[in-house]
N, C-alpha and C positions, 0 to 999 in steps of 0.2 A: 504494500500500500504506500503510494507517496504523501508524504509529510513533508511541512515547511521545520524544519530545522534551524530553532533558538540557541546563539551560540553566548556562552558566557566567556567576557571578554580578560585578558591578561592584562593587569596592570606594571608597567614598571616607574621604577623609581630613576630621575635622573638629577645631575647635578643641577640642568637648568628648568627644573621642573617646578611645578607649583601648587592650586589646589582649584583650578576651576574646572579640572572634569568629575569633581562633584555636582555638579550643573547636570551632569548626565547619571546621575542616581549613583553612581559609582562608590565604594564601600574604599576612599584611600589608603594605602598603607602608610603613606608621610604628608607632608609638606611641600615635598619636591617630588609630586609624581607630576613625571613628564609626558607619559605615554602609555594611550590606551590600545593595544594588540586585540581589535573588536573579531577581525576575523583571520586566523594564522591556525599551519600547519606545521607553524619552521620549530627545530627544536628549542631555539632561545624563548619560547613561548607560545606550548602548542592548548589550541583552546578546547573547552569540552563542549560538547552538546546538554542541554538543561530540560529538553524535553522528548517526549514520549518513546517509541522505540528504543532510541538510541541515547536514551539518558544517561550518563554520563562517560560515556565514551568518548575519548580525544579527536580533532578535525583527523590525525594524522591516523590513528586507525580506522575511519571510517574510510578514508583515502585508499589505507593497505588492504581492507578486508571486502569494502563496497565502492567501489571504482563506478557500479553501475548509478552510484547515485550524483554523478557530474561528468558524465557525460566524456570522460577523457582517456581513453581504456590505453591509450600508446604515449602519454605523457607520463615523464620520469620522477616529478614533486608536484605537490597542490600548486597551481601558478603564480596564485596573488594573496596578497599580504595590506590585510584593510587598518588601518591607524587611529587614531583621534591625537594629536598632539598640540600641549599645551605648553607655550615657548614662555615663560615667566622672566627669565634672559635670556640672551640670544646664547642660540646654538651654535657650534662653531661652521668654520666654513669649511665646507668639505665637496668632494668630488667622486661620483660613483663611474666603476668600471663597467664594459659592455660584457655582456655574456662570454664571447671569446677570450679577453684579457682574466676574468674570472676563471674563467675554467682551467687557464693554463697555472694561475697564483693562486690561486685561491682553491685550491683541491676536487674543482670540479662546482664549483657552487656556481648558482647562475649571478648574471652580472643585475644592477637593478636600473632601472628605466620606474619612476614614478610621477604622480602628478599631485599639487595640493588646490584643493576646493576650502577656500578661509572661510571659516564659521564666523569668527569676530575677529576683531581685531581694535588698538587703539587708536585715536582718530590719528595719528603723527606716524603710523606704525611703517615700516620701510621692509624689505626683502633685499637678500643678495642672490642676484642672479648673472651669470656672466661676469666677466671681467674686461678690462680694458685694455690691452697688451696687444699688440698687432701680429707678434710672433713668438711661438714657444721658447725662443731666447730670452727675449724681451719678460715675457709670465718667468721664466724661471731666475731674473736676476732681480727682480723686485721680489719673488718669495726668498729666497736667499739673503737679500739683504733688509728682509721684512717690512716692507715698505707697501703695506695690505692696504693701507688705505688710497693709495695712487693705484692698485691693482684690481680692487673691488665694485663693479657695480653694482649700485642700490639705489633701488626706484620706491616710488611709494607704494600702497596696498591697500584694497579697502574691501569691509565684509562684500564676499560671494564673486569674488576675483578666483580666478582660476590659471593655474600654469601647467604646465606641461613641463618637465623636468631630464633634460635626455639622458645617458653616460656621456662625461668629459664635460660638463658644465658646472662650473663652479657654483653653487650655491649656498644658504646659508638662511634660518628662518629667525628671526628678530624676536626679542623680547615683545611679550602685550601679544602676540598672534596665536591664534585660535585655529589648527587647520585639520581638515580629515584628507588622507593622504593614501592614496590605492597603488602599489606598488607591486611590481615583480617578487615571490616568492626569495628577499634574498636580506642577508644581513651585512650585508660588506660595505664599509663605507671609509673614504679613505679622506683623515683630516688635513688642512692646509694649513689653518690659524687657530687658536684655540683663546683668543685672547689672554696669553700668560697664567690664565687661571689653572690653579690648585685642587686635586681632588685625592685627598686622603693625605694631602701634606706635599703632593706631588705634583710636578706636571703630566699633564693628561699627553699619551703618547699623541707623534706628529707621524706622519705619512708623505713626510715630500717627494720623497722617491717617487714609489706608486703614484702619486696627485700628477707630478709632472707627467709622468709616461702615459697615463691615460685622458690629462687636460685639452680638449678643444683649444686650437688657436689660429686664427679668430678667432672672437664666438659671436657670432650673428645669430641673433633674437629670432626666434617666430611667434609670426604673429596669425592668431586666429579668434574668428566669435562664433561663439555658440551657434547652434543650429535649430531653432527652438520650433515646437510645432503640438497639438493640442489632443490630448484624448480624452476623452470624457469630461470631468468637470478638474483635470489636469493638465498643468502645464510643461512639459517637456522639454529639458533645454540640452540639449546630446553639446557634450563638450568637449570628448576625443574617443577616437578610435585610433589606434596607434598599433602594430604588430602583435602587443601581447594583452591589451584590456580593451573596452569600450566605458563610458563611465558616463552616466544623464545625471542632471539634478530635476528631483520630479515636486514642484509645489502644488497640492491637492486643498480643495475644499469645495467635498463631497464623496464623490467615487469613482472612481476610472478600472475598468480590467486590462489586464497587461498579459502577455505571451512567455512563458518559461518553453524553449524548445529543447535543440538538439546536447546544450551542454548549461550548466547550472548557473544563476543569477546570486551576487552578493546585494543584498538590500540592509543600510542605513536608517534607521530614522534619527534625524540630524535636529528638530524640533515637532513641538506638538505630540497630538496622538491619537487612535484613531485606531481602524482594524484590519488586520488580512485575514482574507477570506472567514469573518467573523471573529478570528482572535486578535483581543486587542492588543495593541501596540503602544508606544510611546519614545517618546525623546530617552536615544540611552541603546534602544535595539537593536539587536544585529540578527539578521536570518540571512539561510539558503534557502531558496529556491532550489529545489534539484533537478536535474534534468530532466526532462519531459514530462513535467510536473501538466502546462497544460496551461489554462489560462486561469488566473490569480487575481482578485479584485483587491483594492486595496481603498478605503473610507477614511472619512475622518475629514481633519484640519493638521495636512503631515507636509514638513517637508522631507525629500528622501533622497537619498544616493543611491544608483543603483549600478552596478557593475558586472559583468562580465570577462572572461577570459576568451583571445584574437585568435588570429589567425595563425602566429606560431604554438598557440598551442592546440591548435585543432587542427591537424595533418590529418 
C-alpha cells in the first residue's frame, strides 16, 4: 500500500548557529543549532520515518531494503539532501567540488551542486557569491595573501530570493539568513576563509589546496526567474531544474492536487498549515511522496517546497 512518509528531521549543532529553527516546532539541543537535516540518507545524519509502516526505520534502510519506494532501482545513494539552515553569523566561505573531483579525493563521495530558497532574512542581510578575480592566478594570490575582502562578492538578499549554487563557486551565507537548501546527497565542502574564528580553542581547518583546484575563474553569474504558472487555488513558481533536482515553491490557499509519478517527491512545509491528502500538516514538515504514489491533494493556507531528483539520477 503507498503511504506518504513523515520524516523526523536531524538537528545539528554549529559554531554559527542559533535558535530560530525553533520557529519550526523543533525540540533544540543548544543555542547554536545551525542546521536542520529535514530530509537525509547520508550517514552524518541519517533520518527516520515517524509514521505508519515504516515507523521508525532510517531514510537509509528504507533506501537499502525498499528501493521500490522512489523510484530509483540503478542509482548508487539516496540523491538529495533537504536543509533548513539558520546562519546566526556568517558561515565561512567555502567552495564545493563537482562529482568527478569528489570521486577521485574524496573516496568516491558525490560532488555537491545545491541551491538556497531564503525563508527570512534581515533587512541589510548580504550573501557571498562569486568572486572577483579575472584568473585562477589572480583568486589564488589574494587567498594567499588573505586579502578576502578584495576577493569576495557580496550582493544583497531579500526573503524568497533564490540561487542556484554550482561546484567551483565561491560562496558563503551571512549572518541574520534564514535559508532551506536542496542539495546533492553529499557532505564535502571545502573552506576558503573562516574569519580567524576559534572552535574549541582552535582554528577551524582551511582547504586552500582543494578551494583552489576546484574554484571557477571567472565566475560569471547566472541569471534566471522563476517560471510560475497556476493549479488549483495554487500558485507555482518552478525555480530550477538542473541535472540532479527540480525544486517549485508552491503558495496554497485552498486546494490544489499534484502528480507523484515515475520517481518520488520531497515536500517542505516552509509556513502555515493545512493537509495532505486529509493528514494534517504544518510549518516544521517534511514528507515523501513515493513513487507512483499517484495524484496527492494538498489544502490549507501552506507554503511549500517541493522537490524532486533529474535526470542524472534517472538513467
Amino acid at each position: 500500500m503507498k503511504q506518504i512518509l513523515f520524516i523526523e528531521p536531524v538537528l545539528k549543532e554549529r559554531i554559527w548557529g542559533g535558535t530560530r529553527l525553533n520557529e519550526y516546532g523543533y525540540d533544540l539541543p543548544s543555542d547554536q543549532t545551525g542546521e536542520c537535516w529535514a530530509i537525509s540518507a547520508h550517514p552524518h545524519g541519517d533520518c527516520v520515518v515517524r509514521n505508519g509502516l515504516y515507523s521508525g526505520k532510517t531514510l537509509s534502510s528504507l533506501w537499502n531494503d525498499h528501493r521500490e519506494l522512489f523510484g530509483l532501482p540503478d542509482a548508487k545513494e539516496f540523491p538529495l539532501l533537504i536543509k533548513i539552515i539558520d546562519a546566526r553569523t556568517d558561515l565561512s566561505v567555502q567552495v564545493h567540488p563537482d562529482d568527478a573531483y569528489a570521486a577521485e579525493h574524496e573516496n568516491g563521495a558525490f560532488g555537491k551542486t545545491e541551491c538556497w530558497y531564503v525563508l527570512d532574512c534581515k533587512d541589510d542581510a548580504t550573501i557571498v557569491i562569486g568572486h572577483n578575480a579575472k584568473t585562477k592566478e589572480e583568486a589564488e594570490q589574494l587567498i594567499r595573501e588573505g586579502r578576502f575582502r578584495e576577493l569576495i562578492r557580496e550582493i544583497p538578499v531579500h526573503k524568497g530570493d533564490f540561487f542556484q549554487i554550482e561546484p567551483g563557486v565561491l560562496h558563503a551565507i551571512k549572518g541574520g539568513t534564514l535559508i532551506l537548501e536542496t542539495q546533492q546527497n553529499s557532505d564535502v565542502t571545502y573552506r576558503v576563509y573562516d574569519y580567524d574564528r576559534l572552535e574549541n580553542g582552535k582554528p577551524r581547518e582551511l582547504h586552500k589546496e582543494q578551494s583552489l583546484a576546484v574554484m571557477k575563474c571567472p565566475f560569471r553569474p547566472k541569471l534566471g526567474k522563476p517560471v510560475t504558472y497556476r493549479v488549483g487555488a495554487a500558485q507555482v513558481d518552478h525555480l530550477i531544474t538542473c541535472p540532479y533536482y527540480s525544486v517549485e515553491h508552491i503558495t496554497l490557499y485552498g486546494s490544489a492536487s499534484f502528480t507523484a509519478g515515475k520517481v518520488f517527491q520531497n515536500i517542505s512545509i516552509i509556513d502555515g498549515q493545512g493537509a495532505i491528502d486529509g493528514v494534517p500538516v504544518r510549518k516544521g514538515d517534511h514528507l515523501i511522496i513515493p513513487a507512483g504514489y499517484g495524484i496527492f491533494e494538498l489544502s490549507g493556507d501552506l507554503q511549500v517546497i517541493r522537490s524532486s531528483p533529474c535526470e542524472l539520477m534517472v538513467k
